[in-house]
N, C-alpha and C positions, 0 to 999 in steps of 0.2 A: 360227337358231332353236334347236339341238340346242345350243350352245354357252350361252346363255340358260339351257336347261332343266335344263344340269349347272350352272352357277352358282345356281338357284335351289335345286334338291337337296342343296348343298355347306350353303348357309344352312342348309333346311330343317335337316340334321343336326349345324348348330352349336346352333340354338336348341331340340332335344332334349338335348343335352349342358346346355345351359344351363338348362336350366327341371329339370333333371334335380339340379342343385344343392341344398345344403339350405340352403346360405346367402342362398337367394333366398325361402326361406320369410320371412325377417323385410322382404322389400322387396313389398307385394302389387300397389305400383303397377306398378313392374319388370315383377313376375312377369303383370300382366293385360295389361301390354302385346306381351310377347313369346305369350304364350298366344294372341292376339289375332291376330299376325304368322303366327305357327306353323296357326292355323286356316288361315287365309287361301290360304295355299299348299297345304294337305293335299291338295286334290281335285288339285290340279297335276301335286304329288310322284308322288302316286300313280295317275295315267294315265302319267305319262313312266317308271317304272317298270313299267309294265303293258308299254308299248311297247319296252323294252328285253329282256322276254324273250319277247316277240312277236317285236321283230326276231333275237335270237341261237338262237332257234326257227327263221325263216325260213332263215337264215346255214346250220345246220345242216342242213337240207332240201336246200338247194340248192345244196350240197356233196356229198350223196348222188345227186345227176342223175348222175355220175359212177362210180357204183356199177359192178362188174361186174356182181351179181344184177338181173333186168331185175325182177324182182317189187318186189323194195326201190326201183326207180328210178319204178317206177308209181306204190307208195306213195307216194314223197317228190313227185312232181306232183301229187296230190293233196293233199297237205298244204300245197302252194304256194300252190295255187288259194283255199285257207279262209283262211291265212296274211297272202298279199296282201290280201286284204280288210279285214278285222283291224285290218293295219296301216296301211291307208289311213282306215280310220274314227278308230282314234286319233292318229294326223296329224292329220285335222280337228278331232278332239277338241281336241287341244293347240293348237291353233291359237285355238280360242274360248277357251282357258281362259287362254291370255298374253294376249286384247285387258286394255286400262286397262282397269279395273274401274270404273264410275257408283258413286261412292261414296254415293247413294241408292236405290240398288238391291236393299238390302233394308230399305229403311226401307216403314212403313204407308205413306197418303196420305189426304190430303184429296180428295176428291172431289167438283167442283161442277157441276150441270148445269143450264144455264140458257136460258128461251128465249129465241129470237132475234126473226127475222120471220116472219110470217103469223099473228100475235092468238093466238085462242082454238087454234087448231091449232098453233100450236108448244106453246101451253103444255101438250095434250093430251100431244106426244109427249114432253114432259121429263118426262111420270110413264113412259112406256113405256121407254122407254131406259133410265131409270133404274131400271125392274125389270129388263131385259134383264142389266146391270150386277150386279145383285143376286141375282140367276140365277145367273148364272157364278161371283160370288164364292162361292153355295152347294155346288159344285162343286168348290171349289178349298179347302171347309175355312177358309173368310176370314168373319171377322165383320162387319155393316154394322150402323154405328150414325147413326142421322141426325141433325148436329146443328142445321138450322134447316131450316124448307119453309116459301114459301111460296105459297100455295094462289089458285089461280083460277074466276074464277066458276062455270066448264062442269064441275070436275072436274080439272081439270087441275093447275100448277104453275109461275109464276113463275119458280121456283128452287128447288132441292134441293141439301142442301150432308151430307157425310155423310162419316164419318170410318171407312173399311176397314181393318182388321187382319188379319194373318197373315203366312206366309209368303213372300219377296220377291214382294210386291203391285202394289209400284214397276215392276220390271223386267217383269212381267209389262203394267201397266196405261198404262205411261208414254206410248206412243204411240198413247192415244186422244185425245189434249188436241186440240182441234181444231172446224172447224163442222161437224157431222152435217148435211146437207139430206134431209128428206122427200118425198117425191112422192105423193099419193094423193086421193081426192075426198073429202071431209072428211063428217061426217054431218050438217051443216046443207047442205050442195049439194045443190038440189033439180033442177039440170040437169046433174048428171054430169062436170061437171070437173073436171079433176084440178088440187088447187092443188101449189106447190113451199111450204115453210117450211124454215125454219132454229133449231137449238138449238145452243149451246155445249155442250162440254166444259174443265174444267179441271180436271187430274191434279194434285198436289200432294204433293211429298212431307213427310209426315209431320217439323215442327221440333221437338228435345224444346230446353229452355231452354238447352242447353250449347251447341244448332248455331247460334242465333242470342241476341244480344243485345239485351235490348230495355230501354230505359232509362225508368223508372218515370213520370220528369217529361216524357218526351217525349209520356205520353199522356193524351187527354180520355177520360175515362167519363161518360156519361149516364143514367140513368136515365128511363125511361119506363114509361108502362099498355100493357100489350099488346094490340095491336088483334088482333079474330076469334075463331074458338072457341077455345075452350080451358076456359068454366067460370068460375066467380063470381071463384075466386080469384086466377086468370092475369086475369081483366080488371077488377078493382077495385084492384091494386094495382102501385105502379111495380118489376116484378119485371123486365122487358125491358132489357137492357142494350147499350148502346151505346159500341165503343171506338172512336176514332179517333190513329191513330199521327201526330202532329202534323209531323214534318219530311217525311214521303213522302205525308200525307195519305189514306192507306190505312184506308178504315172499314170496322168491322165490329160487325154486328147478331145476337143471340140473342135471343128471347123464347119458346121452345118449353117452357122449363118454368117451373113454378109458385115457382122457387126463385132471386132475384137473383144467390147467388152460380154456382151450379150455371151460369144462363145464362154470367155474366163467365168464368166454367173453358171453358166453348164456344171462348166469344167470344174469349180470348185462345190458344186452339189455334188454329182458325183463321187469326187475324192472325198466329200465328207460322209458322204454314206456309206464308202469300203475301208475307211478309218471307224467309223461306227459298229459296220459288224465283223472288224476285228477287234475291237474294245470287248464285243457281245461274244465271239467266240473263247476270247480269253474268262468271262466271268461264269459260265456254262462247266469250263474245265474244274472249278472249285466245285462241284456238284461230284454224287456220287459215282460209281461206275455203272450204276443200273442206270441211272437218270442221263448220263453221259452215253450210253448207248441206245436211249431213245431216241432223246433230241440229234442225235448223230446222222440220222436218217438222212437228213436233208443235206449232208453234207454233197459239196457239188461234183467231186471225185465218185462218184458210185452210180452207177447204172441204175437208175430208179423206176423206167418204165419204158416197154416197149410198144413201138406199135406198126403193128404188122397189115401193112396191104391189101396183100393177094386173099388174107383171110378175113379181112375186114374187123382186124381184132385187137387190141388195147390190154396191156396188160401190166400193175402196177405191180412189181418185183415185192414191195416193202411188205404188202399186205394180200396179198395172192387175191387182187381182183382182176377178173379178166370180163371185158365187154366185147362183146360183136356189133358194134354200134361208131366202129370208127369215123363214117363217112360224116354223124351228124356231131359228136366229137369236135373232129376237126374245124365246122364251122361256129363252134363256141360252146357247144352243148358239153362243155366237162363237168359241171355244178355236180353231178352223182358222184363222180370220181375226187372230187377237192373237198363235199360232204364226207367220203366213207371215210377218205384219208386224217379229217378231224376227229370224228369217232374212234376213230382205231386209236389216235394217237391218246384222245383226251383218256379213253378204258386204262390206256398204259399208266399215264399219270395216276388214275382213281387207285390203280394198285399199286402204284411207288410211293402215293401219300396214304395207303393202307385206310381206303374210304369205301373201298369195294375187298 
């Protein structure tokens, strides 16, 4: 590892000597790319430099255990005791900071939440969830913008499809993708029992037109009236647009605003973001079986967390955390629950890249 961390140092301060150049002034793609390179590593550089005078600190201390003054030899176990710690947190540090990097992991996302089974009750809880979701991003300083809903008789939601910005939202949000199950007695049960439902999650990272290619003729647009509210002029004219990417047959619907093209700029974010993390699930497969069964977690076919009602209880299948803290949960308070799930997952990595 430590042999790793001085070759990455050694770059680091070639590509300061380089960017340091005037002759790189007249190259800006050069220059955005090493710029680029140069970020990338900084937090590295500079924890494994933190750790080197943590450790030649330590060195120093405990070469003083040896002191004749017994005062200065107290001191210096003392200083061991802060020292070793110190330098065992940044070890772990450096240890997170050389896994591969998810090269969407700071990109936005797409975010879609959709019901599953149990009718009018799942559709209920894809509006809760999806505030739960919209809670926490308000926390985190993340924008939500929604780009289609659609709406169910009781109140509830079909489908919610919304595009989050900020800060790596990705890396934070990536391991929600999955089926949520509900447990609870629904408010039309007039004898008290408790139904199970089901809603989708699907995380999505954010495609801009450079990460995926999409070929003009490959796709139908349609045009349609938009069904439901929205007001005279969302439903008297064909504003609703419809793309369909013809070789993977992947469609995609906007009608949320009163403007055709506004919808079609939805509509093809979107479809560019579920072409993006099928590009992303296809390059995941060339990975090993261990590695292929981590990352798999997320997969949106799998039951990944339940949360139960009556007992006030939250329970993440993947990693057997259970909270009794649903009620605060639910109004955005997940950050414990999307921390342990990072943990959990980065320990897995530190033993598939055999760093732990």
């Amino acid at each position: 590892m430590f042999t790793k961390l001085a070759d990455v140092e050694k770059r680091f301060e070639s590509l300061d000597q380089r960017l340091s150049d005037p002759a790189l002034a007249g190259k800006p793609q050069e220059f955005r790319a090493l710029s680029k390179e140069r970020s990338d590593m900084a937090l590295l550089v500079e924890a494994y430099r933190r750790y080197k005078l943590v450790s030649a600190e330590y060195d120093s201390n405990k070469a003083l255990l040896e002191d004749k003054d017994v005062e200065m030899r107290a001191m210096a176990k003392d200083e061991l005791l802060r020292l070793t710690g110190e330098k065992q947190q940044l070890e772990n540090e450096l240890k997170l900071l050389l896994l591969p990097k998810d090269p969407a992991d700071d990109k936005n996302i797409m975010l879609e939440v959709r019901a599953g089974t149990g009718g009018d009750e799942a559709a209920l809880f894809v509006g809760e969830l999806f505030r739960m979701y919209e809670r926490y991003a308000q926390t985190q300083g993340w924008r939500v913008e929604i780009m289609t809903a659609s709406g169910a008789g009781i109140g509830g939601f079909k489908e919610i499809i919304a595009m989050v910005t900020g800060t790596k939202v990705y890396s934070k949000l990536k391991y929600e993708g999955g089926v949520h199950r509900v447990q609870r007695v629904p408010k039309t049960e007039t004898q008290g029992r408790i139904h199970t439902s089901t809603v989708t999650v699907a995380v999505l990272p954010e495609a801009e037109e450079v990460d995926v290619t999409i070929n003009p003729s490959d796709l139908k647009v349609e045009t349609f009236r938009a069904g439901g509210p929205g007001g005279q002029s969302v439903n008297t004219t064909d504003s609703a647009v419809r793309i369909t990417h013809v070789p993977t047959g992947v469609t995609v619907s906007c009608q949320d605003e009163k403007s055709q093209h506004k919808n079609k700029d939805k509509a093809m974010k979107i479809l560019r973001a579920r072409m993006y993390e099928a590009e992303h699930l296809k390059a995941e497969k060339l990975l090993s079986d261990q590695r292929k069964s981590m990352v798999g977690t997320g997969d949106r076919s799998e039951r990944i967390r339940t949360y139960n009602f009556p007992q006030s209880r939250l329970t993440d299948h993947r990693i057997g955390l259970t909270l009794h803290q649903l009620p605060d949960v639910m109004e955005g308070k997940v950050g414990d629950v999307i921390d342990s799930l990072i943990a959990h997952f980065q320990a897995e990595q530190l033993k598939q890249e055999s760093l732990i």
